[in-house]
C-alpha positions in Angstrom: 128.0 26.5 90.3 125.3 29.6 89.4 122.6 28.5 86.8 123.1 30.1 83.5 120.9 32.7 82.6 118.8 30.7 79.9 118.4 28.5 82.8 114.3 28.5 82.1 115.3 25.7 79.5 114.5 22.5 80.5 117.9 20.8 79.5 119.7 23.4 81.4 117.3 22.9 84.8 118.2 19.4 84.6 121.9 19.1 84.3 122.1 21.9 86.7 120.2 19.9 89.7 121.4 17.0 88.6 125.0 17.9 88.9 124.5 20.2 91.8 126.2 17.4 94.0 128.0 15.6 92.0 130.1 18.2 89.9 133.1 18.3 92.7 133.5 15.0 92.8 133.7 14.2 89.2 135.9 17.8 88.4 139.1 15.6 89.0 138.2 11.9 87.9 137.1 13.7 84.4 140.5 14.9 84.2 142.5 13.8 80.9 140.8 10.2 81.2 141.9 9.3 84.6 138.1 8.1 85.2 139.0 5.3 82.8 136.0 2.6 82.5 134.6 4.2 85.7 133.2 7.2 83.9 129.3 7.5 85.3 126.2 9.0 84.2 127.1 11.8 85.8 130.2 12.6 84.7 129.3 12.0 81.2 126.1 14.7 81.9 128.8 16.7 83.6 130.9 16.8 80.4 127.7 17.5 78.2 126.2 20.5 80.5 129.7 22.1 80.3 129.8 21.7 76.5 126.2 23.2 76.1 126.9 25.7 78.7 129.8 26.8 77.4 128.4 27.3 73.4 125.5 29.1 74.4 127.4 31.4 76.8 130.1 32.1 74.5 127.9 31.9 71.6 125.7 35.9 72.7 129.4 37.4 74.1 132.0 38.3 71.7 130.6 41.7 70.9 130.5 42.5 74.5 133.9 41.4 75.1 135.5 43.6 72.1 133.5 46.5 74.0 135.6 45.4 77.1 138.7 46.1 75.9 137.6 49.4 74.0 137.3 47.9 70.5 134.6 49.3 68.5 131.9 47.5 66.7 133.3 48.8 63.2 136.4 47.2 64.3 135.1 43.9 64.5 135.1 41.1 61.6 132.6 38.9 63.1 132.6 34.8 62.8 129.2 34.4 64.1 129.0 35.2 67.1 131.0 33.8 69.3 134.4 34.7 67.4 135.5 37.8 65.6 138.5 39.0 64.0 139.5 42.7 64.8 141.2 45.3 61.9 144.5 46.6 61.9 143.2 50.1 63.0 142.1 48.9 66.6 145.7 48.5 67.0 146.2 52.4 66.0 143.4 53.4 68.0 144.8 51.6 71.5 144.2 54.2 73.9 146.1 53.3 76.6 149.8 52.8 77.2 151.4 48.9 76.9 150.7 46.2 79.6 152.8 43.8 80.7 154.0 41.0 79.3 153.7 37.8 80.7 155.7 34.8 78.5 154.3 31.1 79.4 157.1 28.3 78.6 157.7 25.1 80.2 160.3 21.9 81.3 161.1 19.3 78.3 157.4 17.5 77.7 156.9 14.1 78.0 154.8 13.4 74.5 151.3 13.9 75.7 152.6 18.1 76.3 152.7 19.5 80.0 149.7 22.0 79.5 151.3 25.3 78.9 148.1 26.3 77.1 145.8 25.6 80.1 147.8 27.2 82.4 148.2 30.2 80.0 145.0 30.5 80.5 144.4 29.9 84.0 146.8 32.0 84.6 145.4 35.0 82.9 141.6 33.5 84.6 143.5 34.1 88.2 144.5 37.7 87.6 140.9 38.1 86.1 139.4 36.6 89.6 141.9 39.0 91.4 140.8 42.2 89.5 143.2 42.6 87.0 142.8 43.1 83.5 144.1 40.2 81.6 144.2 39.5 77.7 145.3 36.2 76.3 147.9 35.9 73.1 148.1 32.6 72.0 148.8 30.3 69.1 146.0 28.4 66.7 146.3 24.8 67.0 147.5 22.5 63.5 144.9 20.0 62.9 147.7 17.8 62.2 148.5 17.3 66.0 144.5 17.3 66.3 144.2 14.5 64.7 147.4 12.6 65.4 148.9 12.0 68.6 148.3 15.2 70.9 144.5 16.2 70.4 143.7 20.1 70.5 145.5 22.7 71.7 142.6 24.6 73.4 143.3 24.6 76.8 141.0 22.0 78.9 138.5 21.4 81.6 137.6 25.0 83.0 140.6 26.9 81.3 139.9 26.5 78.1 139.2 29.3 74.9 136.0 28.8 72.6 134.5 27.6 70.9 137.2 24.9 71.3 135.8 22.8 68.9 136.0 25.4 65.9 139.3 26.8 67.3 141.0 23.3 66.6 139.1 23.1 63.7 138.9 25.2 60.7 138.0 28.3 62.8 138.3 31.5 61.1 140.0 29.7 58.3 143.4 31.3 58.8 145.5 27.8 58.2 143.7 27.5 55.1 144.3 30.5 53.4 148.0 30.1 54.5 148.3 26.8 53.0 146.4 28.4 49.7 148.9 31.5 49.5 151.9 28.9 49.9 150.5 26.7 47.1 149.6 29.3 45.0 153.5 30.5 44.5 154.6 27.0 44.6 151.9 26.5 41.4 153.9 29.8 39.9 157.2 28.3 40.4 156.6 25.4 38.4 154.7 27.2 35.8 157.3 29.3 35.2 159.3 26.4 35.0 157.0 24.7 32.6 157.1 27.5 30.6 161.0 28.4 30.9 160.6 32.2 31.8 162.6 31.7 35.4 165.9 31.8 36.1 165.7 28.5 38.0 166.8 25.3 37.1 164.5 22.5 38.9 167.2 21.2 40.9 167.5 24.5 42.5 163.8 24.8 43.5 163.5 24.9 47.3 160.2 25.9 48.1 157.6 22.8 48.6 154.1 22.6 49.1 152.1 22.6 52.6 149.1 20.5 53.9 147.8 20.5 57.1 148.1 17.4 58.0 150.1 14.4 59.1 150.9 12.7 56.3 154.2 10.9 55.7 153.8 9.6 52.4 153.8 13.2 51.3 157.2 13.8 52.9 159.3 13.0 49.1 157.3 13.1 45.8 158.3 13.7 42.3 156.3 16.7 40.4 155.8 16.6 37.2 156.9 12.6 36.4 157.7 12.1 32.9 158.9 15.2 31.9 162.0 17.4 31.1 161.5 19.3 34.6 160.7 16.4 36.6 162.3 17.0 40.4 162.1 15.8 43.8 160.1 17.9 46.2 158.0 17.0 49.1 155.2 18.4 51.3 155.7 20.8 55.0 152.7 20.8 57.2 151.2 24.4 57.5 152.7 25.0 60.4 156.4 24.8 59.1 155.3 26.7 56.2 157.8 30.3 55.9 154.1 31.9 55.0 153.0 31.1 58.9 156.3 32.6 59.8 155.6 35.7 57.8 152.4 36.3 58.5 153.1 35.6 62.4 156.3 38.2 62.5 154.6 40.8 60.1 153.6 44.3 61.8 151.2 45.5 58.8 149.9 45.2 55.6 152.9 46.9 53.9 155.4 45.2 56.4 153.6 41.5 55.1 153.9 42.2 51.4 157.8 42.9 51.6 158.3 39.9 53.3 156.3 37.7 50.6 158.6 39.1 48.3 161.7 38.6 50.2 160.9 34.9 50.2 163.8 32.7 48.7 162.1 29.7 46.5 165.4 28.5 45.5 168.5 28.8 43.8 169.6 29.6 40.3 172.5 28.2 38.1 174.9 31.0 38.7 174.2 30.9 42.4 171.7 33.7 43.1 168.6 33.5 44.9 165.6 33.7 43.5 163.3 35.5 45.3 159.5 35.4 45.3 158.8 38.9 43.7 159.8 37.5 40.4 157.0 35.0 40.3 154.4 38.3 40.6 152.0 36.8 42.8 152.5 38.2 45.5 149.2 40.3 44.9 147.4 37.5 44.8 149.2 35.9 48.2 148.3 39.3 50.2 144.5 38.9 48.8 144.3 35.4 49.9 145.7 36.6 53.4 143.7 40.0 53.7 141.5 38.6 56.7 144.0 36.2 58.0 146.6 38.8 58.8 143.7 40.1 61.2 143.9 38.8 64.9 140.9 36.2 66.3 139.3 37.8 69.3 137.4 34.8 71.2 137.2 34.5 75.2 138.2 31.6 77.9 135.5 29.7 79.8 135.7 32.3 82.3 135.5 35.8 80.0 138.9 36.5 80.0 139.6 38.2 76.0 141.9 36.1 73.9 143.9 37.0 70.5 144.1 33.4 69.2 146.3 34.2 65.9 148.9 32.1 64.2 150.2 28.8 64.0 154.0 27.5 63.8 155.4 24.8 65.7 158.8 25.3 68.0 160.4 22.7 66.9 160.6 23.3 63.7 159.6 26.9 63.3 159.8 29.9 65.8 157.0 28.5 67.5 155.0 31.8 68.6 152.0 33.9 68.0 151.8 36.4 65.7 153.2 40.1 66.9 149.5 41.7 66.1 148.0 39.9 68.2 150.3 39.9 71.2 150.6 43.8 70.3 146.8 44.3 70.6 146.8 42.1 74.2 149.3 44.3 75.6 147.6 47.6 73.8 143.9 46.6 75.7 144.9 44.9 79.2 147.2 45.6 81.9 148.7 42.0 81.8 149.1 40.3 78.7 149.6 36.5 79.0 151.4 34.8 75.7 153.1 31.2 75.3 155.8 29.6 73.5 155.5 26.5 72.1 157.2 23.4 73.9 160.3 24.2 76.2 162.1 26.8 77.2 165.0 26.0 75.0 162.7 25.9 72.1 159.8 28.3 72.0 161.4 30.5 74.5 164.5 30.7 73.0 162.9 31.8 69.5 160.6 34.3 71.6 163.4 36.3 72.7 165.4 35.6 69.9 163.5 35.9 66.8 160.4 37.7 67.7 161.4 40.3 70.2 164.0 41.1 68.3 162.2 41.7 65.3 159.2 43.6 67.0 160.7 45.1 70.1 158.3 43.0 72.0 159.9 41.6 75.5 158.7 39.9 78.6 158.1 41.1 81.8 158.0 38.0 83.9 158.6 33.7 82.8 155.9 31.3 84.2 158.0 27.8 83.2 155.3 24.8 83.2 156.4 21.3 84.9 154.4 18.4 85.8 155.4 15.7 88.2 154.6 13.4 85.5 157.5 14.7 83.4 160.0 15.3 86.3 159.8 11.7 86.7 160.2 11.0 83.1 163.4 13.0 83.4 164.2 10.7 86.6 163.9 7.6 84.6 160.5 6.5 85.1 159.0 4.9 82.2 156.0 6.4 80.2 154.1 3.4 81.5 154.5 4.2 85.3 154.4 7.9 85.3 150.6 8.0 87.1 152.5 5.7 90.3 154.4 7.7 93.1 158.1 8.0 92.7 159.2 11.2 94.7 162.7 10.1 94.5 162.5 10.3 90.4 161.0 13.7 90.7 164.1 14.6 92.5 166.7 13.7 90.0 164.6 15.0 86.9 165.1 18.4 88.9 167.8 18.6 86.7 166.0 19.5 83.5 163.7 21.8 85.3 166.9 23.8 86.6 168.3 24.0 83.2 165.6 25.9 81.2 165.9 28.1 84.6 168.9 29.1 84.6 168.2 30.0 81.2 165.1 31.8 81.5 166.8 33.5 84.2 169.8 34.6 82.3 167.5 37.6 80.4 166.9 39.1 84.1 163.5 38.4 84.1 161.7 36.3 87.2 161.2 33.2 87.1 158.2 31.0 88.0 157.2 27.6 88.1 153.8 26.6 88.0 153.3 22.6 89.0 150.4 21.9 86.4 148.3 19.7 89.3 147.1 16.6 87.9 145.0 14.0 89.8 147.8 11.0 90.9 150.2 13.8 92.4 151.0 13.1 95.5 152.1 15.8 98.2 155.5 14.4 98.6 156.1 15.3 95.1 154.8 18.3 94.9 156.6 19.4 98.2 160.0 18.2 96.4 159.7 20.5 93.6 158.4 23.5 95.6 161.6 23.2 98.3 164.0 22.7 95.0 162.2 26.0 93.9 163.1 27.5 96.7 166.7 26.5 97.2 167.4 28.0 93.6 165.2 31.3 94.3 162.9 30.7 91.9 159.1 31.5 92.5 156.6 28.4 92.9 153.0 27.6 93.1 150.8 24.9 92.2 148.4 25.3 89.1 145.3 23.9 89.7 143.4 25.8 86.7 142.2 22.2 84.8 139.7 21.5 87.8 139.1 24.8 89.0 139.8 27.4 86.3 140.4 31.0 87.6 140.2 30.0 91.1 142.8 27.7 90.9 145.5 30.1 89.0 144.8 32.6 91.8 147.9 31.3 93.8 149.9 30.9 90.9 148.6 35.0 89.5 149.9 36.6 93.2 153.0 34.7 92.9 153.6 36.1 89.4 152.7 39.6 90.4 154.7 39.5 93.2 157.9 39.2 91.2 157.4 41.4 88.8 159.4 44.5 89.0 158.4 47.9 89.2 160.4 48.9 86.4 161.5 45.8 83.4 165.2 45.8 82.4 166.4 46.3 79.1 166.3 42.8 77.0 169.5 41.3 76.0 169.8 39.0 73.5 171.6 35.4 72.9 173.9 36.7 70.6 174.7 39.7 68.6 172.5 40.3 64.8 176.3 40.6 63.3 178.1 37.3 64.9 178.5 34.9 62.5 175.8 32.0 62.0 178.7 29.1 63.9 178.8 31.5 66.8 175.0 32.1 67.3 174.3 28.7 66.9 176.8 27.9 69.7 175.7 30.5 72.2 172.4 29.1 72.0 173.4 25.2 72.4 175.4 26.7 75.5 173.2 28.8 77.0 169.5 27.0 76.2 170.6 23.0 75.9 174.2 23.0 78.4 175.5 21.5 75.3 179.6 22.1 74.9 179.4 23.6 71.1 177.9 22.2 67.8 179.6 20.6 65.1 178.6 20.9 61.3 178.4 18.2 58.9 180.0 18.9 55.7 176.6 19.6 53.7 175.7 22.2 56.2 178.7 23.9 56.0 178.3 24.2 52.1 174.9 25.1 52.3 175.6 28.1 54.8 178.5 29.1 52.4 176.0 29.6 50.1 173.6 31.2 52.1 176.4 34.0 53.3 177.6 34.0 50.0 174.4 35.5 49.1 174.1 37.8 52.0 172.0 36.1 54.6 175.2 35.4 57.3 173.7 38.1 59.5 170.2 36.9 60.3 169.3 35.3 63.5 169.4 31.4 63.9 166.0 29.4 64.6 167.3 25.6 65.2 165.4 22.8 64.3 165.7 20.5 67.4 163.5 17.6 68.5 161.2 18.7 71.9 162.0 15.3 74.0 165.7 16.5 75.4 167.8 19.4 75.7 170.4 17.4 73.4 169.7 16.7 69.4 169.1 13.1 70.6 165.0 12.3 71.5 166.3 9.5 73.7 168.6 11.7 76.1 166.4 12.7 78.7 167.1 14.4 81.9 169.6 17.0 81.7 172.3 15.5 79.1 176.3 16.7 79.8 179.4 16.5 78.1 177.4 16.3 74.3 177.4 18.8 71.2 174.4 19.3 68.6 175.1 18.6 65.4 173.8 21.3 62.7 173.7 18.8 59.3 171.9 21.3 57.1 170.6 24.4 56.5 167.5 26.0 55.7 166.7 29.7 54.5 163.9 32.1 55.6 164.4 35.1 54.2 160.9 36.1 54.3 160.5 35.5 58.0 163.9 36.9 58.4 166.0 33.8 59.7 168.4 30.9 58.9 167.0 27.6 60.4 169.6 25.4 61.1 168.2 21.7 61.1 169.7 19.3 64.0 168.9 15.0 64.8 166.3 14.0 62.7 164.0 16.4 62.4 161.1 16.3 59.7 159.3 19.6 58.6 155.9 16.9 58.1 155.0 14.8 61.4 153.3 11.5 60.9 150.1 10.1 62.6 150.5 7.1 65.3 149.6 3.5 64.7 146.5 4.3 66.4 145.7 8.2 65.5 143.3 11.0 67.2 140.8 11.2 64.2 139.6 7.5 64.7 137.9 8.7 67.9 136.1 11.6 66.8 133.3 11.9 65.0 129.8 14.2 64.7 126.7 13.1 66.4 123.1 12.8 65.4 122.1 16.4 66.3 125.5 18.1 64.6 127.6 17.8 67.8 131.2 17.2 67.2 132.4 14.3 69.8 135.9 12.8 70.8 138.0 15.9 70.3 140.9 15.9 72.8 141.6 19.3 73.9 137.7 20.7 73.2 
């Protein structure tokens, strides 16, 4: 551990020789609150040097790390300055040809989430340590997962971005002015309504509003109680909003405002769809997201860039970041490093499906994410026991793992796991999933990036670069643009879930008949499934046989340029837990925000 270079400060001096023994020690007991009521002095002075360390390194380098990568001042938006957003014409000026692409994914989670975002990063840390240059792409994190169940989505311990406090925060304000644009037409709408100068009828409204939040009383409301265009409607978080989508998939200025006025608010009488153009804000939508169409540029712990731009979740939206940013990564480092949200059968799935085939983006290599913790989830153990030693249930929830590769694997890319080390592994466990690895030819090494950032994704970076080929293979998709919307849905419940086929309940089917009707059969499927099981059923874990998904409506993106096709029970607004996040955090004395899981 060096001193940092404002190490003449007395607070700095201290922590640094009073940690000098004890940091390697504490590293692992700090780890996702395995110290428990054991947590010393130290380790809580080890927590608060790496917080202050952290701000004030980060806090003088963002300028330095835009000149880095080539970008020019004049390109820069800066947020302070530790976090900057960078103009469409950086992207134009890229003097270099494209990197590679390296697509982060993972097993079926158990709820707590397997760490695809720390390992994204200490992946991209490793190739750093071994010379390489590496760029992050990820996704902002929802603050309604920050303060619900899951905490931040910042990475953690010494592979994190930052400031990870702001990021899972308001940070550049990008949700906000996404959740303003989507209001603002959903205001038009019933205007117009109010006024009678649309062709709607308020039954046929589809569009809702968006908060980002969990909040399940806002799930059904009525608007406008009492009089003659009273309606049900309801509230999306921000991150299922189509304006996230749009924003995330759009390659420009001019490619963004086509798509806000492609956007399908509903349906009239005559059975038409009524587009968004007709409402004529969608002036007023592009002002509100002129800077929010711009990529973030902040850095990991370690100094490794990172494009930290867009927002939707996997489960029910496409669940990747936005094509700018992943576009400028791969335009300014030899490796790019991006994630999908959740699994394999979710985020990966809409990777390949939905955004490469709308961008011409594709993958060089798949890192797939699995824990011991979740293998034995998928082995029966129960949530309660997953910290005690049960080799034998990582064995049978092998299963799952080998499902999502022998998915992964079917787009000819290589395939590696990375065993996201946590403290109560035990080296019969580990050994278990590295031999299975082995017998199905698929790469392995243990991530050890929470503890020991860069240094411990070195293993896991020279196993990654050792697959890679010289020369990537053309990407094939699921499913061809042109089958029809039954088909695609199937080849994906086939292909990514081992499901037999889907069946359609009979309000699906006559929602997709209007849908085709109106000339939307031929976009590309994004299905709403739940992230606990490769089935449509939470409660089948493992790796479920012998079952079919079951589509029982339809929803339209025309904007984003896709039919989501909602399975189970899916909701489009999550809900906080009996005991939520938020009632842990809080802001100290001296302005320091405290209690932030993921931060």
């Amino acid at each position: 551990m060096r001193i940092p270079a404002r190490s003449s400060s007395g607070i700095f001096t201290f922590f640094y020789f009073f940690l000098k023994g004890a940091e390697k020690g504490n590293d692992r007991a700090v780890r996702n609150g395995f110290c428990g009521a054991a947590t010393t002095a130290a380790t809580r002075a080890h927590r608060a040097f790496h917080a202050i360390h952290a701000h004030t390194a980060m806090s003088q380098a963002i300028l330095e790390t835009a000149r880095e990568l080539g970008i020019a001042e004049e390109h820069l938006l800066l947020y302070g300055r530790d976090k900057a957003k960078v103009s469409l014409a950086a992207l134009a000026s890229a003097p270099r040809p494209a990197g590679r692409l390296i697509l982060v994914s993972a097993l079926t989670p158990t709820p707590a989430g397997e760490g695809k975002t720390v390992t994204s990063i200490g992946l991209a840390q490793g190739l750093r340590v071994l010379g390489k240059r590496a760029a992050l792409a990820l996704r902002q994190p929802s603050m309604g997962p920050v303060f619900g169940r899951k905490g931040g989505a910042a990475g953690g311990g010494k592979s994190t971005v930052e400031p990870a406090r702001e990021i899972n925060l308001h940070f550049t304000g990008d949700f906000h002015a996404i959740t303003a644009a989507h209001n603002l037409l959903a205001a038009a709408v019933d205007n117009q309504l109010h006024f009678g100068l649309t062709r709607l009828a308020p039954e046929g409204v589809l569009w809702k509003r968006v908060l980002d939040a969990n909040d399940r009383a806002l799930r059904r409301i009525r608007l406008s109680t009492g009089s003659a265009i009273e309606r049900a409607s309801g509230f999306d978080i921000t991150a299922a909003s189509e304006v996230m989508a749009v924003l995330c998939l759009a390659t420009s200025r001019e490619d963004l405002r086509a798509r806000l006025n492609r956007l399908v608010v509903g349906f009239a009488p005559d059975g038409s769809p009524v587009a968004a153009s007709e409402f004529r804000v969608t002036g007023a939508m592009m002002a509100l997201l002129r800077d929010a169409l711009l990529p973030n540029l902040v850095q990991s712990a370690e100094g490794v860039p990172a494009f930290v731009h867009g927002g939707p979740f996997a489960n029910i939206a496409h669940g990747c970041n936005s094509v700018l940013a992943t576009r400028l990564a791969l335009s300014r480092a030899d490796y790019a490093v991006t994630e999908a949200g959740f699994a394999f059968d979710l985020g990966g799935e809409k990777f390949i499906d939905i955004k490469c085939r709308q961008s011409g983006l594709a993958p060089d290599a798949i890192v797939l994410v699995a824990t011991i913790r979740a293998l034995k989830m998928h082995g029966g153990t129960a949530l309660a026991d997953l910290a005690a030693p049960d080799a034998p249930a990582v064995v049978r929830g092998l299963e799952n793992l080998a499902q999502h590769i022998e998915a992964a694997r079917s787009f000819g890319r290589p395939v590696t796991v990375a065993i996201n080390h946590f403290p109560t592994d035990t080296e019969a466990e580990t050994q278990a999933v590295r031999e299975f690895c082995a017998n199905v030819g698929a790469g392995c090494a243990l991530s050890d990036v929470f503890a020991n950032g860069g240094a411990g994704g070195i293993a896991l970076a020279e196993t990654v670069l050792a697959t890679l080929p010289e020369k990537t293979p053309p990407l094939e998709y699921t499913y061809a643009a042109d089958a029809p919307v039954r088909q695609k849905i199937e080849a994906v419940a086939k292909r990514f879930y081992g499901a037999d086929g889907a069946e359609f309940l009979p309000e699906a089917e006559a929602r997709l008949a209007v849908f085709e009707k109106a000339g939307f059969g031929a976009l590309p499927v994004c299905i709403a499934k739940t992230q606990n099981s490769l089935s449509d059923d939470p409660k089948k874990i493992g790796r479920p046989r012998g079952f079919k998904i079951t589509v029982r409506d339809f929803e339209l993106a025309a904007g984003a340029g896709f039919l989501v096709a909602l399975t189970g029970q899916m909701v489009r607004m999550p809900a906080l837990p009996r005991i939520p996040s938020a009632e842990a955090i809080d802001l100290s004395p001296d302005g320091e925000i405290t209690g932030l899981k993921g931060a």
